[in-house]
C-alpha positions in Angstrom: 104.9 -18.5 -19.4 106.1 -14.7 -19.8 106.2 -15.0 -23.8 103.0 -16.9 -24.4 100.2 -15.2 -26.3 96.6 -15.3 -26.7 95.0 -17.6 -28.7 90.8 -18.4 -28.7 89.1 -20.7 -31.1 85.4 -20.9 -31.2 82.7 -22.1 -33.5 79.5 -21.9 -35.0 76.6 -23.6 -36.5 73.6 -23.0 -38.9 71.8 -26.0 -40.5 74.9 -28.2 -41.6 77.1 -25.5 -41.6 79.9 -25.4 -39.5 82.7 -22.3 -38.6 85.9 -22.5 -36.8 87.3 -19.3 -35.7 90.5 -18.3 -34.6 91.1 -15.2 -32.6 94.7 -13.8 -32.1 96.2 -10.2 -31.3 96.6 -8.4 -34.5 95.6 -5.5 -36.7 91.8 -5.9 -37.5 91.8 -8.3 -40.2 89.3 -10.8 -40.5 89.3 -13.6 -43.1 86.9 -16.4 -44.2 88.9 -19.9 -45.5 91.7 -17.2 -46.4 89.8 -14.9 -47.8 89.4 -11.3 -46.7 85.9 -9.9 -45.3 86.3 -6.9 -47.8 86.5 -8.7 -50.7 84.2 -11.8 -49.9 81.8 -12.8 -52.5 78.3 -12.8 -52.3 77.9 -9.3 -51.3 75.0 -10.2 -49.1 77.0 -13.0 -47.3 79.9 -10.6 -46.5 77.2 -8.2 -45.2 75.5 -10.4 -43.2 78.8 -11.3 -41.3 79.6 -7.7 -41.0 76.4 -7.6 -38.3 78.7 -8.2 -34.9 81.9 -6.3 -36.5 79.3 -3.1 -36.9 77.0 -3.7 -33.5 80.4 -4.0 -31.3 81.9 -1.1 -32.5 85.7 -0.1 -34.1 87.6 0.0 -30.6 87.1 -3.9 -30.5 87.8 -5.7 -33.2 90.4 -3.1 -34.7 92.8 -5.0 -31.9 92.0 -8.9 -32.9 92.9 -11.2 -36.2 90.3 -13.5 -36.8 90.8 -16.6 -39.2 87.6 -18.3 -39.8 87.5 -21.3 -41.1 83.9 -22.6 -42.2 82.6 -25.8 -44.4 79.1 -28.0 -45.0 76.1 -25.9 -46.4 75.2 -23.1 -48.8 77.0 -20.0 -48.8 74.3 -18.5 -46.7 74.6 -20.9 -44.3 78.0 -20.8 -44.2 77.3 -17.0 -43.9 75.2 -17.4 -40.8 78.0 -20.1 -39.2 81.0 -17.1 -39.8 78.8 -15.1 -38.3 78.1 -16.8 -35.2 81.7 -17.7 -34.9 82.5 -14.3 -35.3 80.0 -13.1 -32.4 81.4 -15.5 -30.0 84.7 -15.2 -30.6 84.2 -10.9 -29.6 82.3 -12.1 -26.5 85.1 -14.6 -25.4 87.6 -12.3 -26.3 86.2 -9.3 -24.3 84.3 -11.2 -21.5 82.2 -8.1 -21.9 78.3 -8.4 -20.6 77.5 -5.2 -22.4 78.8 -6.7 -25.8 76.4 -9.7 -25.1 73.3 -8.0 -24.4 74.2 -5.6 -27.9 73.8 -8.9 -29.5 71.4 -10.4 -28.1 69.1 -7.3 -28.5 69.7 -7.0 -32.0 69.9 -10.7 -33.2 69.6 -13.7 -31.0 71.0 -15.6 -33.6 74.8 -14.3 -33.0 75.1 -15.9 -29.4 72.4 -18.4 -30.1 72.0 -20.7 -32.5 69.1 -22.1 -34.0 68.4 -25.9 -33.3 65.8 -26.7 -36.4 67.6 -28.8 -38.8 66.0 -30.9 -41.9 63.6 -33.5 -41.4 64.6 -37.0 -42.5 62.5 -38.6 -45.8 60.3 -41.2 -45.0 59.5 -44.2 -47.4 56.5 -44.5 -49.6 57.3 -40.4 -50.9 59.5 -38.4 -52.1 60.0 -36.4 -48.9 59.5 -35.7 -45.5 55.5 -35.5 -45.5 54.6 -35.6 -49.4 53.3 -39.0 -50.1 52.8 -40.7 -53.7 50.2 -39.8 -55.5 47.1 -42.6 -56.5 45.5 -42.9 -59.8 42.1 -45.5 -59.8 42.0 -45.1 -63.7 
């Protein structure tokens, strides 16, 4: 097809967190469930999913629209998920083994993930390990 265009979608996961992103030819705008990166509230979360945006550099994503689309978790989770998304969807898009080791160098994280996840409660407690207490008075 002479007319078709580019289209990636990719995702990524921290704890129950999950991120959908979609990468298309455009002008450099990234947005998180339709909200822009600039203006993405907690200032900490937008920072944090600035990281592969800063370690690949201007010339790359100036050329890309990224839609991400993320749900489950807390907003730093859901953070760390956009993020992740993010990350892959540069490498895919570039295919670029220089990009990869950037990331990998300065947070494994971005390319992988992290498999720990919350440990299930067990009876006879109120948690995963914490057990009742007993009183013999």
């Amino acid at each position: 097809m002479p007319g078709s265009r580019k289209v990636l979608v990719v995702s990524g996961k921290r704890k129950t967190a999950i991120a959908r992103a979609t990468v298309r030819h455009g002008e450099g705008r990234i947005r998180i469930n339709n909200i822009p990166l600039e203006i993405y509230e907690p200032e900490v979360a937008r920072e944090k999913i600035r990281e592969p945006l800063l370690q690949a550099g201007d010339d790359v994503w100036r050329k890309i629209d990224v839609n991400i689309r993320v749900s489950g978790g807390g907003f730093m989770g859901q953070a760390e998920a956009s993020r992740m998304a993010l990350a892959k969807a540069l490498l895919k898009w570039t295919k670029s083994s220089h990009l990869r080791s950037v990331f990998l160098k300065y947070d494994r994280t971005m390319v992988a993930g992290d498999p720990r996840r919350k440990e299930s409660k067990k009876f006879g407690g109120p948690g995963a390990r914490a057990r009742d207490q007993k009183s013999y008075r």
